[in-house]
C-alpha positions in Angstrom: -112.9 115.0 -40.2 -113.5 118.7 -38.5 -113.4 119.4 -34.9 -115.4 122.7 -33.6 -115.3 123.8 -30.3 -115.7 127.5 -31.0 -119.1 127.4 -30.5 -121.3 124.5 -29.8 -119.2 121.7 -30.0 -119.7 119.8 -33.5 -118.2 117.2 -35.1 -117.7 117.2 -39.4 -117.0 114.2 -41.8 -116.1 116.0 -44.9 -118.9 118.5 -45.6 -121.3 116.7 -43.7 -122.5 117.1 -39.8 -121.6 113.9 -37.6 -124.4 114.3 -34.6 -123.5 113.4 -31.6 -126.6 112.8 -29.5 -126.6 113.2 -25.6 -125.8 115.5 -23.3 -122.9 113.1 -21.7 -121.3 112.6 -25.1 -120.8 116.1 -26.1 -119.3 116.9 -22.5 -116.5 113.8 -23.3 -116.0 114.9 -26.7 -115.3 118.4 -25.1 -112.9 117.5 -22.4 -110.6 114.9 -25.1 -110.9 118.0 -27.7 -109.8 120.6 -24.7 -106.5 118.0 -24.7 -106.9 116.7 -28.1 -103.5 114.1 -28.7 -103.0 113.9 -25.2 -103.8 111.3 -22.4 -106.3 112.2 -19.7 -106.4 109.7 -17.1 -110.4 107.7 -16.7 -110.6 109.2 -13.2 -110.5 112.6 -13.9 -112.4 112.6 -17.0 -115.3 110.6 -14.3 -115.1 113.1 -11.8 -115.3 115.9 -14.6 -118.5 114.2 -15.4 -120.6 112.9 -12.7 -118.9 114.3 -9.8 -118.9 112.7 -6.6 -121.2 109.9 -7.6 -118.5 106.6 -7.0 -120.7 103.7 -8.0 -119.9 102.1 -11.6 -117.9 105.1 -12.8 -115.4 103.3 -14.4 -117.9 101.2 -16.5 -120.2 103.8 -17.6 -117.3 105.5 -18.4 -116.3 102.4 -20.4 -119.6 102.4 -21.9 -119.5 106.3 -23.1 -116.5 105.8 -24.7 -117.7 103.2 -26.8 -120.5 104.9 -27.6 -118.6 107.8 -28.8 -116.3 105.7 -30.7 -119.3 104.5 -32.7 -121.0 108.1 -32.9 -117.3 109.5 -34.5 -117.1 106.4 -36.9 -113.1 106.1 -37.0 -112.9 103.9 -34.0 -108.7 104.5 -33.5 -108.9 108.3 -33.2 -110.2 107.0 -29.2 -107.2 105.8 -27.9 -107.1 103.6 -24.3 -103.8 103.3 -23.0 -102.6 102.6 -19.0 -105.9 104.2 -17.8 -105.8 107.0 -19.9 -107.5 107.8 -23.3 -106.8 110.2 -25.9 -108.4 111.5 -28.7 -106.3 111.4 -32.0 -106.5 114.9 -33.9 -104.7 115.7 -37.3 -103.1 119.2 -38.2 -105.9 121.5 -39.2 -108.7 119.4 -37.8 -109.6 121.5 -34.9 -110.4 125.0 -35.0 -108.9 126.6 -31.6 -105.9 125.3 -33.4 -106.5 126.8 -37.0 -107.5 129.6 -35.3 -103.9 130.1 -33.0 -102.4 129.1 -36.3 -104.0 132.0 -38.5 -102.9 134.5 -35.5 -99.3 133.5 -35.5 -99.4 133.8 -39.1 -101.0 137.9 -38.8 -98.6 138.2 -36.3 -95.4 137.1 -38.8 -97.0 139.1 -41.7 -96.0 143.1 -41.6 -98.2 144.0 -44.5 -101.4 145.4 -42.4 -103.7 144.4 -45.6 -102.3 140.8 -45.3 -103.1 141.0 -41.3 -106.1 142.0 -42.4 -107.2 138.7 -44.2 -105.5 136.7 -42.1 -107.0 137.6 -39.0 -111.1 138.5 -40.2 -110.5 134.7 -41.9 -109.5 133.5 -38.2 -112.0 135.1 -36.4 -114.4 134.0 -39.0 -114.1 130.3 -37.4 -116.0 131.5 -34.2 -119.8 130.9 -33.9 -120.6 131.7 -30.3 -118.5 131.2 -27.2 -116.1 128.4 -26.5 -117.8 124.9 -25.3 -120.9 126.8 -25.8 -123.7 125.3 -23.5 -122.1 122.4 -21.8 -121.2 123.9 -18.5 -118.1 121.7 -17.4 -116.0 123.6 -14.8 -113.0 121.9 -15.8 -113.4 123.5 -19.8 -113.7 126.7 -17.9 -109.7 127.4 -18.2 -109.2 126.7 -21.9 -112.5 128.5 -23.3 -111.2 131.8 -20.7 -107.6 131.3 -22.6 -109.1 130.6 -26.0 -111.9 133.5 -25.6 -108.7 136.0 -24.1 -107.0 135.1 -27.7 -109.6 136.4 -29.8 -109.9 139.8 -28.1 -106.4 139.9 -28.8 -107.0 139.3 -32.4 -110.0 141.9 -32.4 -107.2 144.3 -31.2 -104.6 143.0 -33.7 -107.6 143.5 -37.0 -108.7 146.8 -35.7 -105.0 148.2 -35.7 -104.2 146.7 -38.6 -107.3 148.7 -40.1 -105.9 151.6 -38.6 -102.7 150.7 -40.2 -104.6 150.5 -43.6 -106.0 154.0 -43.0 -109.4 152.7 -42.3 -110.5 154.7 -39.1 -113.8 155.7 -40.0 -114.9 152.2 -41.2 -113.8 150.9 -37.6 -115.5 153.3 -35.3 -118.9 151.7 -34.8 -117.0 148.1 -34.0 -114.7 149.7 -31.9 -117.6 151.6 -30.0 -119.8 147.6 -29.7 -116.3 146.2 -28.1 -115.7 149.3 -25.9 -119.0 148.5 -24.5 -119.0 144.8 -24.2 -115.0 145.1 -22.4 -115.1 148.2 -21.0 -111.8 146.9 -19.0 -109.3 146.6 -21.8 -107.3 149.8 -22.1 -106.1 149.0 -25.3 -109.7 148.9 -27.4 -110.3 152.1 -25.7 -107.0 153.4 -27.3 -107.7 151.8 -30.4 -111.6 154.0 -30.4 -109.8 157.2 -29.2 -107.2 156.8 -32.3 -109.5 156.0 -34.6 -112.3 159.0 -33.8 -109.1 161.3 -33.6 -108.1 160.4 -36.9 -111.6 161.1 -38.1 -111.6 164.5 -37.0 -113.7 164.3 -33.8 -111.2 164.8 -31.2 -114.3 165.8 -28.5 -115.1 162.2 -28.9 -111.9 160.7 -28.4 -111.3 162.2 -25.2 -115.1 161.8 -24.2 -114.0 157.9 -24.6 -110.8 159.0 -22.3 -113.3 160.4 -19.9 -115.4 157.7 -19.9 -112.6 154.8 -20.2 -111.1 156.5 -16.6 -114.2 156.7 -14.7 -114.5 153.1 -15.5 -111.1 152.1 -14.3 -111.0 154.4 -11.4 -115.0 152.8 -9.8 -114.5 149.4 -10.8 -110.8 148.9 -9.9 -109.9 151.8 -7.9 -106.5 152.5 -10.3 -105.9 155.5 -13.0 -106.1 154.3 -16.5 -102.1 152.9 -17.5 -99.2 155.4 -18.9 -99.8 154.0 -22.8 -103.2 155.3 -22.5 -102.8 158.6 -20.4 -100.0 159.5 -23.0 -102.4 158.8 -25.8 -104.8 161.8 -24.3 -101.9 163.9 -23.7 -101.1 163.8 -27.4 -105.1 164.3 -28.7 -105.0 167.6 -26.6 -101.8 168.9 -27.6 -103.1 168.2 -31.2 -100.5 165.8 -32.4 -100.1 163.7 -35.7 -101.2 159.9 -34.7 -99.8 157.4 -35.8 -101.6 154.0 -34.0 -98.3 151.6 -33.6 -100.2 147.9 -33.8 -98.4 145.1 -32.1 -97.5 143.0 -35.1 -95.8 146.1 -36.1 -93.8 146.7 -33.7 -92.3 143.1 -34.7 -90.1 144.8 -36.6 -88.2 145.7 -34.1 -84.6 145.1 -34.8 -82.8 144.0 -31.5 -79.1 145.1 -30.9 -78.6 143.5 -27.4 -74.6 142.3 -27.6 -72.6 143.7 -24.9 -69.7 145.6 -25.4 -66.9 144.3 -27.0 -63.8 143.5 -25.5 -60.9 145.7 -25.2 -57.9 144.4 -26.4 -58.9 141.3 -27.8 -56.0 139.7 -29.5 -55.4 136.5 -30.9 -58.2 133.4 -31.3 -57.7 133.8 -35.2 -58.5 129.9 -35.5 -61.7 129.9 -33.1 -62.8 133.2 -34.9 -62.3 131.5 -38.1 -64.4 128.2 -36.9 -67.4 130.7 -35.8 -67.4 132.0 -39.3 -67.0 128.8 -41.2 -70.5 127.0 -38.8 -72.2 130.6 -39.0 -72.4 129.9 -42.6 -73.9 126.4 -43.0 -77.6 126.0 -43.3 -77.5 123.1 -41.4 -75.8 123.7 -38.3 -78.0 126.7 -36.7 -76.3 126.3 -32.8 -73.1 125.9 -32.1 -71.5 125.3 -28.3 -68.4 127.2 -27.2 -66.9 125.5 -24.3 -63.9 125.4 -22.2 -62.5 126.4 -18.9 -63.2 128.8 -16.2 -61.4 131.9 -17.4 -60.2 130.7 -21.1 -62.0 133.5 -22.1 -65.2 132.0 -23.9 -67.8 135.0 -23.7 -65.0 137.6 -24.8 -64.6 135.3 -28.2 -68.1 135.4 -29.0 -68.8 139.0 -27.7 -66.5 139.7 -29.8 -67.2 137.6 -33.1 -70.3 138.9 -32.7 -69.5 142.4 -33.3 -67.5 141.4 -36.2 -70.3 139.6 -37.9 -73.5 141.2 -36.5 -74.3 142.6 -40.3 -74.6 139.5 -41.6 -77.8 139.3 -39.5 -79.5 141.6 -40.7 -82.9 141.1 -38.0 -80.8 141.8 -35.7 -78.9 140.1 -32.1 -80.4 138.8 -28.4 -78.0 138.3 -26.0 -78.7 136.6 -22.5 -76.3 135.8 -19.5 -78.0 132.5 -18.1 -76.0 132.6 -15.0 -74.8 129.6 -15.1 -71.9 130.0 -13.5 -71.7 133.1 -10.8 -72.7 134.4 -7.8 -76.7 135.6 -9.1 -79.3 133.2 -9.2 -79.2 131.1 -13.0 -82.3 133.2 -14.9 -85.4 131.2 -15.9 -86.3 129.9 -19.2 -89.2 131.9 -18.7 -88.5 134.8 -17.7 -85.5 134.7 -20.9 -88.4 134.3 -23.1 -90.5 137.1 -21.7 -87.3 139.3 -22.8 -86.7 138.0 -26.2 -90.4 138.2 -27.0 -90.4 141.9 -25.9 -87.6 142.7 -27.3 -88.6 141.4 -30.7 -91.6 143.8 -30.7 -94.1 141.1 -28.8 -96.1 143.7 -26.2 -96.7 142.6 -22.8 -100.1 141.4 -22.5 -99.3 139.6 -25.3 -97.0 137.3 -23.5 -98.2 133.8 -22.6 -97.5 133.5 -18.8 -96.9 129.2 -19.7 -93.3 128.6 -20.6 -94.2 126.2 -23.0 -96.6 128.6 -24.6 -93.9 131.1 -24.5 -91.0 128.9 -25.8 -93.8 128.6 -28.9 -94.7 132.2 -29.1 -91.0 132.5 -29.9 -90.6 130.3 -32.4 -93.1 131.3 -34.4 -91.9 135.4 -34.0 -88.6 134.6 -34.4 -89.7 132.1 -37.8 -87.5 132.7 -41.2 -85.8 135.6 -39.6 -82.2 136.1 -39.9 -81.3 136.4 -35.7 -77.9 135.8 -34.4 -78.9 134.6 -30.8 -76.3 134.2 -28.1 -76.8 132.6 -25.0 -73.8 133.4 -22.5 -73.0 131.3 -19.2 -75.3 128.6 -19.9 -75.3 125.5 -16.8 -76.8 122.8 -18.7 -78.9 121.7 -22.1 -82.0 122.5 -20.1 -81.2 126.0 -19.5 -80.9 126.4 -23.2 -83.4 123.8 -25.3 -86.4 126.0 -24.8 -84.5 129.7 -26.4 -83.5 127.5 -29.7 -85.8 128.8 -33.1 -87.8 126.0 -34.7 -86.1 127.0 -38.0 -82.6 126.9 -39.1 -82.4 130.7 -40.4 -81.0 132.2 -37.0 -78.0 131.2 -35.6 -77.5 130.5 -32.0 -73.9 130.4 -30.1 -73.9 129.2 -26.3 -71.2 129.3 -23.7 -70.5 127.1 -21.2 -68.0 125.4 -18.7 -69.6 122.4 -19.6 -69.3 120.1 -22.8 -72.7 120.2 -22.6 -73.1 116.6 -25.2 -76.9 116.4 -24.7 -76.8 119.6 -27.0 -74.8 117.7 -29.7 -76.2 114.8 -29.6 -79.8 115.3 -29.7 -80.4 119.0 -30.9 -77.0 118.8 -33.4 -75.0 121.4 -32.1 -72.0 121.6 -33.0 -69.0 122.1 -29.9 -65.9 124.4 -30.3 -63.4 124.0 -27.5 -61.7 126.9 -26.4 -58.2 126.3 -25.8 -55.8 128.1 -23.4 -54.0 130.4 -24.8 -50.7 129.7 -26.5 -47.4 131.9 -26.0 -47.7 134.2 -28.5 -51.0 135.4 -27.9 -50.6 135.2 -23.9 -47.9 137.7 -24.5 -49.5 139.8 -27.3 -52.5 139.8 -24.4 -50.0 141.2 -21.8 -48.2 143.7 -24.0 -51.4 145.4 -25.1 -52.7 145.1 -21.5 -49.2 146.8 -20.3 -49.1 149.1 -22.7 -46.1 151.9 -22.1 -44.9 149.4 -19.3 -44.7 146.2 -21.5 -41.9 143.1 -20.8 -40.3 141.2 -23.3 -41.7 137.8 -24.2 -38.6 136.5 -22.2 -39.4 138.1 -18.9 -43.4 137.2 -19.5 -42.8 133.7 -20.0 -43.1 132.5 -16.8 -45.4 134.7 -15.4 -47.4 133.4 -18.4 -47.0 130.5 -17.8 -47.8 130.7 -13.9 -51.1 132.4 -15.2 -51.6 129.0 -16.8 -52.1 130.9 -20.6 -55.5 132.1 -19.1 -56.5 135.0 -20.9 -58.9 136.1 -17.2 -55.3 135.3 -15.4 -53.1 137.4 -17.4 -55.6 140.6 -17.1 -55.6 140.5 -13.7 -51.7 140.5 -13.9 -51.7 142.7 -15.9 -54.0 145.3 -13.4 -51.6 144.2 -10.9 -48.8 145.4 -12.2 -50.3 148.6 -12.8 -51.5 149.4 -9.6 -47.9 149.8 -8.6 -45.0 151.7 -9.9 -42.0 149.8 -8.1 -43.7 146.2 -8.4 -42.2 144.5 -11.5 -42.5 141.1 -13.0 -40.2 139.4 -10.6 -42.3 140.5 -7.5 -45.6 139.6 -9.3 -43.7 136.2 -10.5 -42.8 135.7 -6.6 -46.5 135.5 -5.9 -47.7 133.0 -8.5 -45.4 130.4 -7.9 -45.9 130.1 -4.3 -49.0 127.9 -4.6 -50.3 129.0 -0.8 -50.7 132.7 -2.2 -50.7 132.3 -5.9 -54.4 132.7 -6.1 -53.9 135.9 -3.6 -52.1 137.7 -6.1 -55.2 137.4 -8.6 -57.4 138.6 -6.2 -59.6 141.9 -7.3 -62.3 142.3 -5.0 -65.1 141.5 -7.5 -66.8 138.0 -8.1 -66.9 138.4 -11.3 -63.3 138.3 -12.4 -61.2 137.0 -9.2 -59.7 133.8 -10.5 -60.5 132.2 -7.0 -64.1 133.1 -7.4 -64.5 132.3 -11.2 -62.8 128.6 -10.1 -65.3 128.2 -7.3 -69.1 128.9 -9.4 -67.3 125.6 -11.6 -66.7 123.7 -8.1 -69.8 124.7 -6.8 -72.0 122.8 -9.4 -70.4 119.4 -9.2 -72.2 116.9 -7.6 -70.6 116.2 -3.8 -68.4 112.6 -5.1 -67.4 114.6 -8.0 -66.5 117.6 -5.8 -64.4 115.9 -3.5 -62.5 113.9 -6.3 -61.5 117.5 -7.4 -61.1 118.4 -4.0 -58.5 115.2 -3.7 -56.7 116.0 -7.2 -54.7 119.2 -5.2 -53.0 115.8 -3.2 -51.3 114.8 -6.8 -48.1 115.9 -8.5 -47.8 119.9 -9.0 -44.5 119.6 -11.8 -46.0 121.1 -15.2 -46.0 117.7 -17.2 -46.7 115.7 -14.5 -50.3 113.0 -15.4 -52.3 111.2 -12.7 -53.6 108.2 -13.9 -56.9 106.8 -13.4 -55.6 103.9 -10.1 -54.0 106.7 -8.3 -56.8 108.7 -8.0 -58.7 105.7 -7.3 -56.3 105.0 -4.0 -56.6 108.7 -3.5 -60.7 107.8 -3.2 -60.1 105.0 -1.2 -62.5 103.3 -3.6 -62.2 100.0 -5.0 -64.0 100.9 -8.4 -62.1 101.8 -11.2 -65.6 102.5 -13.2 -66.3 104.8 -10.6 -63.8 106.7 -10.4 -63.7 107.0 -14.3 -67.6 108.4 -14.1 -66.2 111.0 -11.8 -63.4 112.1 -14.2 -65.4 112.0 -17.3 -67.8 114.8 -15.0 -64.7 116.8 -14.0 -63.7 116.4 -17.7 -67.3 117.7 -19.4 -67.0 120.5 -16.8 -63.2 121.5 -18.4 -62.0 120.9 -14.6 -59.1 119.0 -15.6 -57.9 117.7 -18.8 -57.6 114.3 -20.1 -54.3 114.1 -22.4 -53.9 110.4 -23.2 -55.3 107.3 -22.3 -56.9 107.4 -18.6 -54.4 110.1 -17.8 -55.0 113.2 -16.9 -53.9 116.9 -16.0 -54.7 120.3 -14.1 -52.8 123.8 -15.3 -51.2 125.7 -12.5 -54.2 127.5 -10.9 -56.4 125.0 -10.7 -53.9 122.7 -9.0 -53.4 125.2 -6.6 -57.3 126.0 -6.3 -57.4 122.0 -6.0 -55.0 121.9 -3.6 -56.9 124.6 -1.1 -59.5 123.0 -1.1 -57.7 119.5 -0.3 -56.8 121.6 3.2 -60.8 120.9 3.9 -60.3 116.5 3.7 -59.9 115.1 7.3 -57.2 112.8 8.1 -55.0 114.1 5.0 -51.9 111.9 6.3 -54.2 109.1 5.8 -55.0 110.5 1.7 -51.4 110.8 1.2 -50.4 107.3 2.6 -53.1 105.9 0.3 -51.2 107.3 -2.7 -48.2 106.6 -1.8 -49.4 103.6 -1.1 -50.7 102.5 -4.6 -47.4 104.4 -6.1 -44.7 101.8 -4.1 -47.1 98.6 -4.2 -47.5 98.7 -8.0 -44.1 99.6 -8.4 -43.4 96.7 -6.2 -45.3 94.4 -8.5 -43.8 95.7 -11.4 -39.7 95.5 -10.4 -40.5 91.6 -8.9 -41.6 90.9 -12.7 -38.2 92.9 -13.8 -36.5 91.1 -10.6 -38.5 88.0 -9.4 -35.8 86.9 -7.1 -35.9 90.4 -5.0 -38.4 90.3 -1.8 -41.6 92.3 -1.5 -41.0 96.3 0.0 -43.3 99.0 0.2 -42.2 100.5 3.0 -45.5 99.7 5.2 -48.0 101.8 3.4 -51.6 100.5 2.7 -51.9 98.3 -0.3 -54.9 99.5 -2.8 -58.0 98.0 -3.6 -57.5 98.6 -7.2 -54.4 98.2 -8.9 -53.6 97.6 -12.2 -52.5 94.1 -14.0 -48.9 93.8 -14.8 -48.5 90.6 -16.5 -45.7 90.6 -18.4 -41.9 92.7 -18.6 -43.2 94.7 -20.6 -46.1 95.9 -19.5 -44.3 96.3 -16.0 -41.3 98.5 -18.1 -44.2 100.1 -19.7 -45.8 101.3 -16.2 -43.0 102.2 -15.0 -41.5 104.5 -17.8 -45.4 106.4 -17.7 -45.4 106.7 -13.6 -41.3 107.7 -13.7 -42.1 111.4 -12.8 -45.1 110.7 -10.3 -42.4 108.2 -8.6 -39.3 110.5 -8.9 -42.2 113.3 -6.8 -42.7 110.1 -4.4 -39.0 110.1 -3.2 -39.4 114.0 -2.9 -42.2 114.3 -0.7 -41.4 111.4 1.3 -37.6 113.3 1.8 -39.8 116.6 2.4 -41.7 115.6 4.9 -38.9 113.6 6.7 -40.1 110.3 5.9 -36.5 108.9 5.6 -37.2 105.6 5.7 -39.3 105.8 2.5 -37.2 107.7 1.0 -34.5 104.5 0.8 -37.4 102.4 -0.1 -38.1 104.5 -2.9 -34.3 103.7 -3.8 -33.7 100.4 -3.6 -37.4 100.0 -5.5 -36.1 102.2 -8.4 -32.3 103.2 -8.4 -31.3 99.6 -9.9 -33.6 100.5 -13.1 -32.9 103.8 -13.8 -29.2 103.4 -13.6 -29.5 101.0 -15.9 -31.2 103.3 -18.7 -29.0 106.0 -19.8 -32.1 108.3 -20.6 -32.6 108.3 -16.5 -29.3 108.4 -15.2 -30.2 112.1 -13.9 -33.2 110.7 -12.2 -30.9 107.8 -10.7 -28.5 110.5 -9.4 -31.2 112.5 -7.6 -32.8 109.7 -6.2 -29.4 108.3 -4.7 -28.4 111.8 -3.2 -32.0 111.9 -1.8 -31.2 109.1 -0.4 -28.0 109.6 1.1 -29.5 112.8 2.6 -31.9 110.5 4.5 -29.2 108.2 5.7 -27.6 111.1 7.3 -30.6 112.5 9.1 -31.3 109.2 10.7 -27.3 109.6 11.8 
């Protein structure tokens, strides 16, 4: 079966006509074909045809569409559903879309003979104007959009006739459209070329002359630059070569930013890039990782290395993701690609959806490399992917971004921190002249948390000033109040404090302030904060919550899960953490409730070690949520994980002056380390803590 709507509306059963007889048919058969496969509600579809009249619409309504089920003889192409109906429409079967189809296909083709044919053998589908004769406002949109199309494609044949050399051939059509849209710059330009070419440059710029005055009475504007510069070049006599849209599609982008300077190391991630660049079937891949790791340097800078393998060329977008500018629009990222793949302005659809398809069908069986940099979420980055699997697309992000993985089969590379070796390879190239050994960098590398942003910064720091050395710089970092002062540069875009924040910034507000509440938790590199502490820290009584929360901080690389429900922060984000924890009210309250869960469970756990020994934890409030120790073994087992967080306990507590706890702490624990000869440091240090307190209170 054949739809028509270019034209009077008509519907075709193989090669014969299918009449459909009254006035109101024809108008329904219009308005489901305007949205052919999808629903449109009974009410507006009513009002579309009899207006304000409100009595019995919904049953003659009821009665035209079984009429018109009968008139189109396939009864299930009319689908009811919820109040809605659709009418079912295979590929090919309409015309506007065979039409759209044959222009997409012109515009893909670069042989101007082949455009040619494509686009006379689309055009060839019209027989008057859209909806012809049925006067329905609400068809008024779609025939405007359908009838704006094929001017474009009478612009797209006539240049590629031009392209074919066929100026003379094209005048008199060129001269009928002139006349009929004496608006449109472009056929003007397309009449000037094409006289020129002939040899009658009087006429071309009597068209100028007359296109102006046109432009100047009706819209009060001068005639635009591409068509001034065209009459500039006719005086001057110069050799014309008309440059048609669809040619301009060959257009080979090179939009990657400059490479890094100094890049060292990554050989593993560089090798992974190289190894899913390759495969047919995996045409997007997802670099993810921490704030600063240094995820758009490794692309940037793969990308240089293998941009020949992509031979139509790179796009390149910062999505703004994370930053202090507004995140750009889908939209207005496709208006770029388009142009920059050739597509002209007026040629952009201003729908997103129509310009998310305009791109995939320019971008079709070309060999792109396509990276999207500092994307926030899936949604920021489903509408730039290519319909085919010949391009390849590499995102960025903070965030795991799974929806990508699991529904559009990306495939995710986690960018690690750096190791050592190429944290000090980083620094001596950054130094330069003025390099330290990979003794002396050690721990300012490591106070830099391996972070290749970190170590940059350092690295500028230590230049800025003869006299300061490593030690000074060093001095800095590990205080944690100033530590993030020292990597301070004035610029949003690469002060760690800054960079930290844009990842803070999109959490949700429970998320945020579990983060927030982290910088309360142990600051010893090493030290894991299980899943109940932070819990306690909450003040929550749901484990499942709090585990939500995590797996968030976790999918936005904010702190690191490194065994079973136990987690981790590197040094500047623990301090980052723990300036924002300076914003909770009441903190004397959030550190009694994790001290709290830290003495209560190892209560629990010593009475199954000790049953005969009496209950002690020193007056702090008891969690919620704490977990089951049944047996000796699981109580040995907690306590052997919780050891360091516990030994940090007795520290804080003698810190702060808390003396009493602090010989809780010891007569909860000294007992059992003593009695292990792995901890018989630990048992030393708590007893002298200890003893310390006893003599205070003295």
């Amino acid at each position: 079966m054949r739809f028509d709507v270019l034209g009077p509306v008509r519907v075709r059963h193989g090669t014969a006509e299918v009449p459909v007889p009254g006035l109101l048919r024809q108008r329904l058969l219009a308005l489901l074909l305007a949205h052919a496969n999808t629903p449109v509600s009974a009410g507006w579809l009513s009002t579309a045809l009899w207006g304000g009249e409100p009595e019995r619409r919904g049953s003659k309504l009821h009665l035209l569409v079984h009429r018109l089920r009968r008139t189109l003889g396939e009864p299930e192409r009319l689908v009811s559903d919820a109040g809605s109906y659709s009418l079912q429409v295979g590929p090919d079967e309409l015309d506007v879309e065979r039409f759209e189809t044959l222009l997409d296909l012109a515009e893909r083709n670069l042989d101007p003979q082949r455009r040619v044919e494509v686009l006379r053998q689309a055009l060839r589908l019209w027989r008057g104007s859209p909806f012809q004769d049925l006067d329905l406002a609400e068809l008024v949109g779609e025939a405007q959009r359908v009838e704006e199309r094929r001017l474009v494609a009478l612009e797209q044949l006539h240049a590629a006739e031009l392209d074919c050399g066929r100026h003379s051939f094209i005048i008199a059509d060129l001269s009928e459209l002139v006349r009929e849209n004496p608006l449109r710059e472009r056929l003007h330009a397309l009449l000037m070329t094409a006289l020129y070419r002939a040899g009658r440059q009087a006429d071309a710029l009597a068209v100028y002359r007359r296109a102006r005055r046109t432009v100047v009475d009706e819209l009060g504007l001068e005639p635009g630059p591409a068509l001034r510069a065209l009459e500039r070049r006719i005086l001057s006599g110069e050799h014309i070569e008309f440059e048609s849209p669809t040619a301009r599609l060959a257009t080979r982008p090179a939009q990657l930013p400059h490479d890094v300077p100094g890049f060292v190391g990554r050989e593993a991630a560089l090798a992974e890039l190289d190894r899913l660049s390759e495969k047919t079937d995996v045409p997007l891949a997802v670099v993810a990782g921490t704030a600063g790791v240094g995820k758009s340097a490794l692309v940037t800078h793969w990308a240089h290395e293998a941009r020949n393998r992509f031979p139509d060329g790179q796009l390149y977008v910062d999505l703004r993701g994370y930053g202090p500018d507004e995140p750009l629009t889908t939209t207005d990222v496709l208006a770029g690609f388009l142009r920059a793949l050739g597509v002209p302005g007026d040629a952009i659809p201003a729908d997103a959806t129509e310009r998310a398809a305009r791109f995939r069908t320019v971008v079709d069986q070309r060999r792109l490399l396509i990276v999207l940099d500092n994307a926030a979420a899936a949604d920021q980055v489903r509408p730039l992917l290519p319909g085919t699997p010949t391009s390849f697309v590499v995102v960025t992000s903070r965030d795991s971004l799974p929806g990508l993985s699991a529904r559009d089969g990306a495939c995710r590379l986690v960018l690690d921190r750096m190791d050592a070796a190429e944290a000090h390879a980083l620094l001596t190239d950054r130094l330069g002249d003025q390099g330290v050994s990979a003794e002396t960098s050690r721990p300012l590398i490591e106070r830099c948390a391996r972070l290749p942003l970190a170590l940059r910064v350092a690295a500028e720091r230590l230049h800025q000033s003869k006299t300061r050395d490593v030690g000074e710089l060093l001095e800095e970092l590990t205080d944690e109040h100033r530590s993030l002062d020292a990597l301070e540069t004035g610029d949003e875009h690469t002060s760690v404090r800054a960079v930290f924040s844009w990842s803070y910034r999109n959490l949700s507000d429970d998320a945020a302030r579990l983060f927030r509440l982290c910088g309360f938790t142990c600051r010893h590199a090493g030290h894991r904060v299980g899943t109940y502490a932070l819990t306690a820290l909450l003040g929550a009584d749901d484990v499942q919550t709090t585990q939500r929360l995590l797996d968030v901080l976790v999918r936005a690389h904010l702190i690191t899960e490194v065994g079973h429900s136990r987690y981790e922060m590197h040094a500047l984000l623990g301090d980052y953490a723990a300036e924002l924890a300076e914003q909770e009210r009441n903190q004397p309250a959030v550190v009694d409730r994790l001290l709290g869960f830290y003495l209560h469970t190892a209560d629990q756990a010593m009475r199954l070690l000790q049953p005969s020994r009496q209950p002690e934890a020193g007056g702090l409030p008891r969690p919620v949520a704490m977990p089951r120790l049944t047996s000796e073994a699981a109580a040995v087992r907690w306590l052997e994980i919780e050891r360091p967080n516990l030994m940090c306990v007795a520290e804080t507590a003698a810190k702060a002056g808390m003396d009493d706890l602090v010989g809780v702490v010891c007569r909860l624990l000294h007992g059992y380390l003593a009695a292990d000869d792995r901890y018989y440091d630990d048992a030393e240090r708590l007893a002298t803590l200890a003893s310390g307190a006893a003599l205070s209170d003295h």
